[in-house]
Every structure is written in structure tokens, then in C-alpha cells.
C-alpha positions in Angstrom: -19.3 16.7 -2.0 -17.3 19.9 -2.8 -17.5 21.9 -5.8 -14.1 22.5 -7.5 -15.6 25.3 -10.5 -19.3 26.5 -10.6 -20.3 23.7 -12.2 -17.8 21.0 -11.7 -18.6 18.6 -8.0 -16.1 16.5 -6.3 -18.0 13.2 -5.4 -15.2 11.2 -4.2 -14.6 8.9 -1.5 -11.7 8.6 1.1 -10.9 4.7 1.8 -8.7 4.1 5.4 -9.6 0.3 5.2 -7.4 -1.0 2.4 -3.7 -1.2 3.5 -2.0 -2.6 0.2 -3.2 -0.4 -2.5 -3.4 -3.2 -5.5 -2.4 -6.0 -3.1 1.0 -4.7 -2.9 1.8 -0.8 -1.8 1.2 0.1 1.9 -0.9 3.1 1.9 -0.6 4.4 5.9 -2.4 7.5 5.3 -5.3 5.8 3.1 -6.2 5.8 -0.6 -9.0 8.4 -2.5 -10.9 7.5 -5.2 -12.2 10.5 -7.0 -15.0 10.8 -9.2 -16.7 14.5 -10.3 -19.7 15.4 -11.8 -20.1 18.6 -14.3 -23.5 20.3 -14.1 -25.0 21.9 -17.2 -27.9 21.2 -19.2 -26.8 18.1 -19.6 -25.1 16.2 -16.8 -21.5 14.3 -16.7 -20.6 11.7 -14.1 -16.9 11.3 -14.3 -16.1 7.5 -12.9 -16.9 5.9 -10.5 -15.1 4.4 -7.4 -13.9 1.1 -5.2 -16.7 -1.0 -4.6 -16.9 -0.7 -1.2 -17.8 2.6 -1.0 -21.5 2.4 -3.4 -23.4 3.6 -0.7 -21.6 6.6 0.5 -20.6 7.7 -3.3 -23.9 7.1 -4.4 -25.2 9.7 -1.7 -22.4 12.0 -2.9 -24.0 11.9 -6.3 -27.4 12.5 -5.5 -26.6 15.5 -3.5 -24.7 17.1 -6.4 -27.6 16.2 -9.1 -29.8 18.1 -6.5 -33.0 16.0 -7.9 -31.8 16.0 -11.7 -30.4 12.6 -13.7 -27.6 12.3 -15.1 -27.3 12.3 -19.1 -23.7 10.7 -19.0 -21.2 8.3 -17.2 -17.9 8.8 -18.8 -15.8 5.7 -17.9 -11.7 6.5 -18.1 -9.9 3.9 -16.6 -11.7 0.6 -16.2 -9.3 -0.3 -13.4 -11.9 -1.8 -10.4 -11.0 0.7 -8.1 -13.0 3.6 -10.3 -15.2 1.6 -12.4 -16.5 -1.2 -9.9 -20.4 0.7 -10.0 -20.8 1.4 -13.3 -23.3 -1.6 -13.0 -25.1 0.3 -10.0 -25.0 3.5 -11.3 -26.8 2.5 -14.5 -29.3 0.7 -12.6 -30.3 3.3 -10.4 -30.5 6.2 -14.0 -30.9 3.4 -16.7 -31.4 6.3 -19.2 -27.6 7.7 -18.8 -25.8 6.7 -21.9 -22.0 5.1 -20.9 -18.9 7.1 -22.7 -16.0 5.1 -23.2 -13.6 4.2 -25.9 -13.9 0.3 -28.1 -11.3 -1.1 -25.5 -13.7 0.2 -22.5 -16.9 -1.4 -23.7 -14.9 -4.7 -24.2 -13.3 -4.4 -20.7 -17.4 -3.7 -19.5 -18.4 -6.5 -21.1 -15.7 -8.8 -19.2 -16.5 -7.3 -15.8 -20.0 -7.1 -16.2 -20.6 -10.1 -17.5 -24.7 -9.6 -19.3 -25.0 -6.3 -18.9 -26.9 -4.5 -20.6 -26.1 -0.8 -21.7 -29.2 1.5 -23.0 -27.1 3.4 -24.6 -22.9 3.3 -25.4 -21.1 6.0 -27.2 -18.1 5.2 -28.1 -15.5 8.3 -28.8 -11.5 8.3 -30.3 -9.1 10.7 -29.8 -9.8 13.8 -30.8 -13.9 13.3 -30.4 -15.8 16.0 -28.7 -19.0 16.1 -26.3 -21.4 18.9 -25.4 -22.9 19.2 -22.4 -24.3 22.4 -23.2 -22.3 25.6 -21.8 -19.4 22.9 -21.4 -17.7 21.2 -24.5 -15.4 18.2 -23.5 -13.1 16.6 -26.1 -11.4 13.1 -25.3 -7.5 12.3 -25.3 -6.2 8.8 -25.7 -4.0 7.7 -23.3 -3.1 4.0 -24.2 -0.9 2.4 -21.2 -0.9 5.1 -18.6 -1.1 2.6 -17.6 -3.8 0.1 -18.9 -4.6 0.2 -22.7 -8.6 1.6 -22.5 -7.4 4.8 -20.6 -8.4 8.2 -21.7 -8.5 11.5 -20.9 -10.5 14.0 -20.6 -10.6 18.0 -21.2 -12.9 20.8 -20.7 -12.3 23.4 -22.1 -14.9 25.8 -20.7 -13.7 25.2 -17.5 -10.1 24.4 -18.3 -10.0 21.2 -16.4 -8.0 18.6 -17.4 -9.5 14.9 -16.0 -6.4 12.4 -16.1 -7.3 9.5 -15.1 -4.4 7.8 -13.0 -1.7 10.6 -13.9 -1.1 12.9 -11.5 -2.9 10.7 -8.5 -1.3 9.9 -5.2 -1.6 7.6 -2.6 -2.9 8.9 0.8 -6.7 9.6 1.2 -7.7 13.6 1.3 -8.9 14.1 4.6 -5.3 13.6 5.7 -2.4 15.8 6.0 -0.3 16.1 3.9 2.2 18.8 2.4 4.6 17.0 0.1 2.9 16.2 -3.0 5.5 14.5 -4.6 6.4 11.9 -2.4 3.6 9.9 -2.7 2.9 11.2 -6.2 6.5 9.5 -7.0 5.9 6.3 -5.1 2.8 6.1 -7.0 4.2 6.9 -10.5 7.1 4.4 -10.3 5.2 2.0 -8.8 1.9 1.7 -11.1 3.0 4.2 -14.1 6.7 3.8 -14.3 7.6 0.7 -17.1 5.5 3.2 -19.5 7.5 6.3 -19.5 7.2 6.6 -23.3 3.7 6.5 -23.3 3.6 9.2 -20.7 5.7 11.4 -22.6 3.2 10.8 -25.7 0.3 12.4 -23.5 2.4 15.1 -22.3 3.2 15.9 -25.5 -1.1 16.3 -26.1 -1.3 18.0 -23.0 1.1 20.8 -23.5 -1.4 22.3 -26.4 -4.1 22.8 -24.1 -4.5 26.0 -21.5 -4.7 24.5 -18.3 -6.5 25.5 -15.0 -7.2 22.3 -13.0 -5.9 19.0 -13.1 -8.7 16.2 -11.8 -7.1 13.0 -11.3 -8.8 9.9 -10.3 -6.8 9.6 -6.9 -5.1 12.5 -4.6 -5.7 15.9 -4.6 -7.4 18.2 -7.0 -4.4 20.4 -8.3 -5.3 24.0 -9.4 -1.7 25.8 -8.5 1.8 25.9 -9.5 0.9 23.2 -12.2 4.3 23.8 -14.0 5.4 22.2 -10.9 3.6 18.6 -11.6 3.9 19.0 -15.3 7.3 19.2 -15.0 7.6 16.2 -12.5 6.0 14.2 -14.3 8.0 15.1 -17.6 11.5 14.2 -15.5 9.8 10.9 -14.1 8.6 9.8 -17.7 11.5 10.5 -19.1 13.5 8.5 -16.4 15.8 12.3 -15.7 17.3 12.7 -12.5 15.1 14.5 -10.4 17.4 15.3 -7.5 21.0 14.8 -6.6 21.5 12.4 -4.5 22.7 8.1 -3.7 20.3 5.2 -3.0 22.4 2.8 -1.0 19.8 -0.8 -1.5 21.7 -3.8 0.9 20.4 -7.2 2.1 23.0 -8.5 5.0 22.8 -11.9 6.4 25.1 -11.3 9.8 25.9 -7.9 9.5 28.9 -7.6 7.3 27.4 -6.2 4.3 25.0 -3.7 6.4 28.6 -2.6 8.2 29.9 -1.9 4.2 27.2 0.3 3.2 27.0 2.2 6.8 30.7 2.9 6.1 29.9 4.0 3.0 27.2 6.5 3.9 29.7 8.0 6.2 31.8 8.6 3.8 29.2 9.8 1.2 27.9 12.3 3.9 31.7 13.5 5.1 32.4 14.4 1.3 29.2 16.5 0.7 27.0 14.2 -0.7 23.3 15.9 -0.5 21.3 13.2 0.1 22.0 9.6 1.1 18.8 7.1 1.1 19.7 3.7 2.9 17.5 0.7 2.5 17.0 -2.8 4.3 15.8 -4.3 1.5 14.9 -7.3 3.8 13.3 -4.7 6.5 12.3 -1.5 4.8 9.7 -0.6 2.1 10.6 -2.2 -1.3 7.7 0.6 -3.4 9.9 3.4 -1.1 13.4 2.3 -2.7 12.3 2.0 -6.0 11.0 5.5 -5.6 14.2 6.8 -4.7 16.4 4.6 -7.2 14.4 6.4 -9.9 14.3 10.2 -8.1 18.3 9.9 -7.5 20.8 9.6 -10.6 22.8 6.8 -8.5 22.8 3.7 -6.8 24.6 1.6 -4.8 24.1 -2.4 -4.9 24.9 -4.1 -1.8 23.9 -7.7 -1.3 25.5 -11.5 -0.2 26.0 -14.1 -2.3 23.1 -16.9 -2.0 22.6 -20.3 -3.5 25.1 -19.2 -6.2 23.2 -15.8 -7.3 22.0 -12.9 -4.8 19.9 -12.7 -1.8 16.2 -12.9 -2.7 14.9 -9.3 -1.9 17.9 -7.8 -3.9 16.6 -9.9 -7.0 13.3 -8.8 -6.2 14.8 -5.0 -6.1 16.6 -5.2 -9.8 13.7 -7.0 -10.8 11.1 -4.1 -9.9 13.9 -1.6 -11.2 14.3 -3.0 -14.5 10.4 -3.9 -15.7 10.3 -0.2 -14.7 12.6 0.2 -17.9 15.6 1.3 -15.1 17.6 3.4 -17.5 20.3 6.7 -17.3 22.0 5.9 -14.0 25.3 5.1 -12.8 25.6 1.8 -10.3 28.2 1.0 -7.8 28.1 -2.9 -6.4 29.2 -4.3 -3.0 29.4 -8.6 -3.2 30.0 -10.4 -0.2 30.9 -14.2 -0.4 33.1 -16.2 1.2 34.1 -19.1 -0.9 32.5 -18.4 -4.5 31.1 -15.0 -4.7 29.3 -14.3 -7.7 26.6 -11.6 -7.0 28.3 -8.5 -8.9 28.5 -10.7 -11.8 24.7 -11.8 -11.6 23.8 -8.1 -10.5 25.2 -6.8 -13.5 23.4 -9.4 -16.0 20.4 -8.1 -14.6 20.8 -5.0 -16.0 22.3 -6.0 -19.7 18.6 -5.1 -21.1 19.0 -1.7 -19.6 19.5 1.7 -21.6 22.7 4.1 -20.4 23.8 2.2 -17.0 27.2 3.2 -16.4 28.9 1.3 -13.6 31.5 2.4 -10.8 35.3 1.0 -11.4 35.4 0.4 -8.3 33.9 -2.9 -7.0 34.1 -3.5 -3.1 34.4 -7.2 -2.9 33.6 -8.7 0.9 35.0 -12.2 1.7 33.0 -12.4 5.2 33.8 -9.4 7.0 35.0 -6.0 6.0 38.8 -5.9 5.7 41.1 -3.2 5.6 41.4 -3.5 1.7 37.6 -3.1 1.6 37.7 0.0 3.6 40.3 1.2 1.3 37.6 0.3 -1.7 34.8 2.2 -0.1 36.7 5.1 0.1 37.7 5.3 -3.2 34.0 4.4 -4.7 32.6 7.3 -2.3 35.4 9.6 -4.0 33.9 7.7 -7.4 30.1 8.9 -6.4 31.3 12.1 -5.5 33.1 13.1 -9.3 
């Protein structure tokens, strides 16, 4: 328990037993899920959390009610992970009415199969809710990023509770100094295919004075906040947040690998800020699709296989382009020795995708690099460079 205002409590939990957030993202340093309560004369319970953690969150509340019972649970995201004890909570105060929009009372209803609500009030966009001293309105937020999502604003206190926007991974009782990198992993990973969606909350959010930001995972953010805003404005509207070239390779026997290492030479020689290399076979897939999207260039480097491209590069463009990929510039390596066809099926991946502008130069391996492929390198690394 921590109190973030006077009368706003931090009741989440810090979980260092999951290690693929959703089944799929490596979280080393852990996962939070947050959930705050906001004392007045009546009392708000914002979310819940994972079920594994009932008991300890639970505890968490009781301490902040401090012997009082809660008037309201307001429920903004019906993902598992912060809605998995709505069914405890309301046994335990069976007189708290359940806030939530039409969508989250049908998503209740599928999770909870026969349970039975004393009391639902069900708000739209623009609805308002006193507590008292504290007035909280509610902000649709359809697809960031499931379709019952709201937010919600206080505007006594100035705190702004966004759901999943904004979270992190890493859990809070960990280290931790660059916001961003996880908060980018995160966005692109979960967030990212809904960037106009984002941008039509931002939009909400800009007319509101804004103090604190309460997400539902990561750190409470009460400084700089131009600094996230802005973030989160650049991700969502898939900008280029940093200069920079993502070199994404799979090699079979080394070949391809020996390319791209070339090429990062080259990149670096010539002044090139930032080079990320990734073993799409070896290294974290969530990691290179965060730095496809934060850098406003990539590099495709994979073998031909079975007469398309090596499994994990598919798997790569795939990620990149349900993400809505979009406003980058791509460079392709093939390797093939008798039939290679993986620029040509690498750049049908992308024919969906918005402003993609690819290299003239192609470096086309038949086995092992050649003098004619060094030759190609240099000239796409003078191409990245322009």
C-alpha cells in the first residue's frame, strides 16, 4: 500500500513468477499489476489484479479502507490479469455497486459465468461519478487494446487512470531507470496494430490538466509527463522515434550472419548512430519488433527456405505488419543458391503496408559472400546513410 495523493492508495501487486507475460513476452524483471483505491465519502476501488495474487491484494485493500467498505469497483479493462477478482471482491463487500461500460458487463457475464451483481452502473463516454470531494468522469477507449476499455479521470486530483496505456513490463520493486524501453516493448507488442485508436484517446486526453498518470501496469508517472505524452503520440502514430537501423537476419551456416556483420561495420564506419542487430533465430523476437518500430529503417536479411524465407523471418514481417508496419524504408539481403526467391516473398509481405520505401540496392548471396556482394553492401550502407 502507498498513497500516491491524499486520498488516492496504490494497492497493487508485484508478480516475479510469470515469465511470458500473455504466454508470449519474457518479462526478466517481473510484471505489476496495479489497482488504486480513492478515499472520500464514498469509496473507489480501481481494478483489480492477476489471480494469483487475491490474498496479498486483498490485504492491500483492507489496509487502505482502514475498516470502511467500499461503495465502488470500477472495472477498466476486463483483461484477466486486472479483473480476475472482481468475483472475490464482490463477495467479500456484496453492497459495492460494479462500474463498467455495456461491453464490460457482457465480458463479466462470460467470465463469470452466474454471477450475480447487486448493483451495475453502466456509464458512456462523457458520464460522470461523485465520490463526494472527488468527481470522476469516464473516457472511452475502444481497442487500446480490447474493445470494453475505458478510462478514467479525476479531476480533483488530476489523475488520469489509463488502463493499459502508459504500462510497462518489469515489476516495481525492481530497478529500473529507462522508462521507455520496456514501455516500447510493451506498446508495440500488446498496443501497437491500434495506433489510430491511440491517437483518438490522445486526442481526449490533451483537453484535460494533467498531474498523474495511473496505469494498470509499471510505474505511477507524476513528472515530465510531456515526455510519455509525447512517446506515446510518436509510437501511435508509427513516427520515427530515433535515428537509427535494425539489421533482422536468420543464417543457416553463417553466410547471411557474415552479410549483415559486414554491413554493421560499415553502417558504424560511416556514422550511423545506432545499429540494432538481431538473431532472429537466437535473440528476442518482442525486442526486434520494438526496435523496427523505434528506428525509421530496417534491414531484411534471411536464406531462402522451402521456396519462401526461413521461418522466424516470416514470423518477424508477420509481427511487423499486423502491427500496421508503416513509414519506413527497407533494405533486403536474400541468400540462395540455386532458386532464391526470399526478397521477392519479403516484399509481398509488405504490399498491405502504408509508405514503405525500399533500398535500390538488393545484396543478393548465392552461398557465400562474394566480392560483388561486398561491393553491394557498401553501396546499400552509403544508401542507409543518405
Amino acid at each position: 500500500m502507498k498513497k500516491i495523493t491524499d486520498d488516492i492508495i496504490y494497492i497493487g501487486v508485484n508478480d516475479h513468477e510469470t515469465d511470458l507475460f500473455e504466454g508470449m513476452y519474457p518479462v526478466p524483471e517481473g510484471m505489476a499489476y496495479n489497482s488504486y483505491v480513492i478515499c472520500d465519502e464514498k469509496i473507489a476501488v480501481m481494478d483489480t489484479v492477476d489471480g494469483n495474487f487475491t490474498n496479498e491484494w486483498l490485504a492491500s485493500l483492507d489496509e487502505a479502507l482502514g475498516g470502511r467498505t467500499p461503495d465502488y469497483l470500477i472495472v477498466q479493462h476486463m483483461e484477466p490479469d486486472h479483473s480476475a477478482n472482481i468475483l472475490n471482491f464482490i463477495e467479500k463487500y456484496p453492497t459495492a455497486a460494479v462500474v463498467g461500460n455495456a461491453k464490460t458487463f457482457a465480458m463479466i457475464d462470460a467470465y463469470f459465468e452466474g454471477i450475480n451483481l447487486t448493483e451495475k452502473v453502466t456509464v458512456n463516454d462523457g458520464d460522470t461519478l461523485s465520490l463526494g470531494r472527488h468527481t470522476l468522469s469516464f473516457i472511452m477507449a475502444p481497442m487500446v487494446h480490447w474493445p470494453e476499455v475505458m478510462f478514467t479521470y479525476d479531476s480533483t486530483d488530476k489523475a488520469f487512470f489509463s488502463a493499459d496505456a502508459f504500462g510497462k513490463f518489469g515489476a516495481l520493486d525492481t530497478e529500473d531507470d529507462d522508462w521507455a524501453c520496456e514501455a516500447r516493448r510493451y506498446y508495440f507488442g500488446i498496443v501497437g496494430k491500434f495506433g489510430a485508436q491511440v491517437q483518438a484517446v490522445l486526442k481526449k486526453a490533451s483537453a484535460l490538466e494533467i498531474n498523474t498518470i495511473c496505469a494498470l501496469h509499471g510505474p505511477v508517472l507524476t513528472e515530465d509527463l510531456g515526455y510519455y505524452l509525447d512517446l506515446y503520440n510518436t509510437w501511435s502514430s508509427y513516427g520515427v522515434e530515433s535515428e537509427g537501423v535494425t539489421i533482422a537476419y536468420t543464417s543457416v551456416y553463417g553466410n547471411t550472419k557474415k552479410a549483415v556483420e559486414i554491413l554493421e561495420k560499415k553502417l558504424t564506419e560511416k556514422g550511423c548512430p545506432k545499429v540494432a542487430l538481431f538473431d532472429l533465430a537466437r535473440d528476442s523476437m518482442s525486442e526486434a519488433v520494438e526496435d523496427a518500430f523505434r528506428y525509421g529503417k530496417i534491414v531484411l536479411a534471411t536464406t531462402t527456405y522451402n521456396g519462401g524465407i526461413f521461418p522466424p523471418m516470416k514470423q518477424f514481417i508477420d509481427a511487423l505488419t499486423e502491427r500496421n508496419y508503416q513509414n519506413r524504408t527497407i533494405g533486403l539481403i536474400e541468400n540462395g543458391s540455386w532458386a532464391p526467391t526470399a526478397a521477392r516473398v519479403m516484399t509481398g509481405m509488405f504490399e498491405k503496408s502504408k509508405n514503405i520505401t525500399f533500398l535500390d540496392t538488393l545484396v543478393k548471396i548465392k552461398a557465400a559472400v562474394s566480392a560483388e556482394n561486398i561491393t553491394q553492401i557498401e553501396a546499400m550502407a552509403d544508401e542507409l546513410m543518405k
